[in-house]
DRENSETOR-259850 format. One record per residue (C-alpha): residue in three letters; x, y, z. Coordinates in steps of 0.1 Angstrom, whole numbers, plus 5000, padded with zeros to 4 digits. Layout:
<atoms>
ATOM   vexro      x      y      z
ATOM     ALA      X      Y      Z
...
</atoms>
This chain:
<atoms>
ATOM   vexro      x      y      z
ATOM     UNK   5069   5137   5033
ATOM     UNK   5048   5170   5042
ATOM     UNK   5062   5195   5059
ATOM     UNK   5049   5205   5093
ATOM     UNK   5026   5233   5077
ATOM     UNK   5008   5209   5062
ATOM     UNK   5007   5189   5085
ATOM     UNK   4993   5216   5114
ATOM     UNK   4965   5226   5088
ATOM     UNK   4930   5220   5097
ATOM     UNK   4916   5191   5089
ATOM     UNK   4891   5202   5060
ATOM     UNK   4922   5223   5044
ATOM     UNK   4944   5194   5043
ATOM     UNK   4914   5172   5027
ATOM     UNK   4911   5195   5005
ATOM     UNK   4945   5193   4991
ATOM     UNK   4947   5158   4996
ATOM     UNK   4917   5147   4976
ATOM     UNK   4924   5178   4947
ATOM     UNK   4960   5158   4942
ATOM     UNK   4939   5119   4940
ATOM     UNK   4920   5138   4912
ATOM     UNK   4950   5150   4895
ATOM     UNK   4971   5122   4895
ATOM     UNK   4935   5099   4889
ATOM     UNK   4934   5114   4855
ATOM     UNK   4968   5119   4847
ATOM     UNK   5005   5097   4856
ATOM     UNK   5032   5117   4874
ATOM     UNK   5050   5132   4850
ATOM     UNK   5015   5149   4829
ATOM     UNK   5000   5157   4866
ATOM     UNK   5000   5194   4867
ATOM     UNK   5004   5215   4902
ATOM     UNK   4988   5246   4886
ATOM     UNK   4957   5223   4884
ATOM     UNK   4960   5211   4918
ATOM     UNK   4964   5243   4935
ATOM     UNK   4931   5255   4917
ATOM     UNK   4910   5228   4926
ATOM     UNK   4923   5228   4962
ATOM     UNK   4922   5271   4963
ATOM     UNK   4953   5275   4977
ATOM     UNK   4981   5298   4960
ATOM     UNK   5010   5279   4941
ATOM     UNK   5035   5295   4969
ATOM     UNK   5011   5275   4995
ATOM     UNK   5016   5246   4981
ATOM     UNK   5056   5246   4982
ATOM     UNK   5047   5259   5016
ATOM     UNK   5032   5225   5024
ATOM     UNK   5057   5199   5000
ATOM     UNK   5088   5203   4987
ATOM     UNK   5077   5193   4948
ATOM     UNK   5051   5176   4929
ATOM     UNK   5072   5144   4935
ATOM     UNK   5067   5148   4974
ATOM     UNK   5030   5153   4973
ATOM     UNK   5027   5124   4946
ATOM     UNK   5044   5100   4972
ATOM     UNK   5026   5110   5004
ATOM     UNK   4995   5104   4985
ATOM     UNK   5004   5074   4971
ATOM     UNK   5021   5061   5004
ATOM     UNK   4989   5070   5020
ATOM     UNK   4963   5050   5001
ATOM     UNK   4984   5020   4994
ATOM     UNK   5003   5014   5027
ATOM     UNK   4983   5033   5047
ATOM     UNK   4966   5003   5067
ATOM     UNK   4997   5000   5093
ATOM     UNK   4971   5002   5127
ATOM     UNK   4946   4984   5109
ATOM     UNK   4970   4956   5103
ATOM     UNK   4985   4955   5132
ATOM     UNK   4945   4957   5150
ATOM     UNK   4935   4929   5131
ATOM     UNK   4971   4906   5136
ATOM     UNK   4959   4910   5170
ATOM     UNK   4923   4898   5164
ATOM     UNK   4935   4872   5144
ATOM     UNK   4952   4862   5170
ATOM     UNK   4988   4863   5151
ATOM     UNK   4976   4847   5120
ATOM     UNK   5002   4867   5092
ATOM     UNK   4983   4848   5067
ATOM     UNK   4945   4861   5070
ATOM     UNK   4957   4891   5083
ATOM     UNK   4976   4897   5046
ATOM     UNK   4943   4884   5030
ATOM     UNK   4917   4909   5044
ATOM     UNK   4946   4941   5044
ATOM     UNK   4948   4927   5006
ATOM     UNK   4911   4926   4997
ATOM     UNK   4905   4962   5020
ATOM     UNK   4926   4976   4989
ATOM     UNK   4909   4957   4963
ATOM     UNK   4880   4976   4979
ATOM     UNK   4896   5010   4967
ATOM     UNK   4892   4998   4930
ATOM     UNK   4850   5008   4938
ATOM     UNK   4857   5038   4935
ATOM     UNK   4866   5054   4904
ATOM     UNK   4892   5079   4909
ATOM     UNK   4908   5052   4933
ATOM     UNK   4908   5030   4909
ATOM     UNK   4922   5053   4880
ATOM     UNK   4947   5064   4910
ATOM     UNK   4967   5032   4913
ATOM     UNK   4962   5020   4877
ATOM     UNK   4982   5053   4870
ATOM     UNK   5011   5046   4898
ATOM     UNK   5018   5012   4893
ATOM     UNK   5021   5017   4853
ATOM     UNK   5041   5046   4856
ATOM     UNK   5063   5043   4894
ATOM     UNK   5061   5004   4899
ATOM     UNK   5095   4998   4907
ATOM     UNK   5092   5032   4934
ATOM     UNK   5065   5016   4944
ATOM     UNK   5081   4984   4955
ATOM     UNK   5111   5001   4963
ATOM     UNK   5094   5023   4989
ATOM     UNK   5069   5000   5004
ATOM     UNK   5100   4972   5011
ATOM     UNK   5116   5004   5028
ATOM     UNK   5088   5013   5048
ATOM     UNK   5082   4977   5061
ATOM     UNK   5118   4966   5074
ATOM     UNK   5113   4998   5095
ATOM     UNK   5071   5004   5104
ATOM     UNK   5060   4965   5100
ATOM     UNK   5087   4953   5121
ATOM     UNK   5065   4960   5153
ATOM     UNK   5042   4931   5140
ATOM     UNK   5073   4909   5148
ATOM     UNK   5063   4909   5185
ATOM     UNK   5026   4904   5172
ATOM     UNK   5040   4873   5161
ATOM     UNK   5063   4866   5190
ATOM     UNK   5030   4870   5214
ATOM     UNK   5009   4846   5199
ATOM     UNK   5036   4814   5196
ATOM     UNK   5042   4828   5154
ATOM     UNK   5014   4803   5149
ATOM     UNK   5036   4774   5140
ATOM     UNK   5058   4794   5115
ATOM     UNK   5089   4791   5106
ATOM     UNK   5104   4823   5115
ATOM     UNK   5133   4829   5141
ATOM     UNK   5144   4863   5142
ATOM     UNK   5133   4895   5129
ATOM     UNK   5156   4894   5093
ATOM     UNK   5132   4863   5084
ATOM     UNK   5101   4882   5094
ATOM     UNK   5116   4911   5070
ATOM     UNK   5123   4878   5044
ATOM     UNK   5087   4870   5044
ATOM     UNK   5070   4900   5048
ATOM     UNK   5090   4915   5014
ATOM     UNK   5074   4884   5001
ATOM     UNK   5040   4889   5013
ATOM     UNK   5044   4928   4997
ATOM     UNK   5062   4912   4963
ATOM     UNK   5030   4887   4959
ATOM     UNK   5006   4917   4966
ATOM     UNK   5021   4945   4943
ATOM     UNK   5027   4916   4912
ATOM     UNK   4991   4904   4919
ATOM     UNK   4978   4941   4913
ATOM     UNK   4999   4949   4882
ATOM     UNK   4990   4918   4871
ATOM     UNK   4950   4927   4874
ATOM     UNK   4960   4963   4857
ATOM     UNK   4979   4948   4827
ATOM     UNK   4954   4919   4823
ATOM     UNK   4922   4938   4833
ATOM     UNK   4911   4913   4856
ATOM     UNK   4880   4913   4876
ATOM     UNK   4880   4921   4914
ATOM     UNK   4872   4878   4918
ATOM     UNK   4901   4866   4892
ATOM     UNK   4928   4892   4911
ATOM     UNK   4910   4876   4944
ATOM     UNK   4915   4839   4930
ATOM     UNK   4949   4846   4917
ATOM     UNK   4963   4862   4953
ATOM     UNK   4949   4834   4973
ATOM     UNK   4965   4807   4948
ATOM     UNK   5001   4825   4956
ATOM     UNK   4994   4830   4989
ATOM     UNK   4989   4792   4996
ATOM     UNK   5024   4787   4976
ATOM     UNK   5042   4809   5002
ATOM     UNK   5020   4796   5033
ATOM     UNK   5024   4757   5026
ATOM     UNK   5055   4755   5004
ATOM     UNK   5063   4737   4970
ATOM     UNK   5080   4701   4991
ATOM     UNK   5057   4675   4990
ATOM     UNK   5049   4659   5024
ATOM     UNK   5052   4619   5029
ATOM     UNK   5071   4591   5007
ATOM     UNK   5038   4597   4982
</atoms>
């Protein structure tokens, strides 16, 4: 996490650094990303820098934690305008970050983390959601759950490490295969509908 130097900066400072480290780690994975570089294109001293993060490592994950998670209001915004609805909530936060891949050094971006940190990745965003996401519990609880079968938070946390498991395979998967923005699309709503109906069959037939 930044420190609270970075975090006090002004606005166009912090910008600064933030997008001169997307460049960076857009053009190279973790371990080839270079702080001299990012210092230079950010004009700020090296000594700044530690001055702001503790390492490379802790600027890499604020970054990364930013532009992949960083949708916790507008999740919980659009919950609330779904009216509880988990289920189209997860498909529009879902095609917001397919949005991302538009832009090139977005794109470049989270190719680079998920080949080279995917299991930090999922690590880190299960982590973050027992604790952040378990506000959209009470979301839930407001609107009735919408007929789901959830009864207590631990199954919420159950299905929402599901929800991110689905999500971060279906991007790897469109990274390893190269698929197209409508194929990752196709192949997220095809899981989703496993998780949101169920493999039993219904009836005697």
């Amino acid at each position: 996490m930044p420190k609270k130097t970075y975090i006090n900066l002004v606005k166009d400072k912090k910008d600064r650094i933030f997008n001169a480290g997307v460049l960076e780690f857009s053009y190279h994975e973790f371990n080839d990303a270079s702080v001299n570089t990012i210092v230079r294109m950010a004009n700020i001293s090296k000594g700044s820098f530690y001055q702001y993060f503790k390492d490379k490592s802790d600027f890499y994950w604020h970054i990364v934690m930013h532009i992949i998670v960083g949708h916790v209001g507008e999740y919980e915004s659009l919950l609330k305008k779904n009216k509880g609805d988990l289920f189209i909530t997860e498909e529009q936060v879902f095609n917001n970050m397919l949005d991302l891949f538009d832009d090139q050094k977005y794109k470049n971006l989270i190719k680079n983390a998920y080949r080279s940190t995917y299991l930090d990745i999922v690590q880190k965003i299960s982590s973050r959601g027992s604790v952040v996401y378990i506000n959209m519990y009470d979301i839930l609880m407001s609107f009735g759950f919408k007929g789901y079968n959830i009864k207590s938070k631990d199954d919420f946390i159950v299905v929402f490490d599901m929800l991110r498991n689905i999500t971060n395979n279906t991007i790897m998967t469109m990274i390893i295969d190269d698929l197209s923005k409508a194929e990752t699309k196709k192949l997220y709503i095809r899981q989703l509908l496993v998780l949101e109906k169920g493999i039993l069959k219904r009836g005697l037939f």
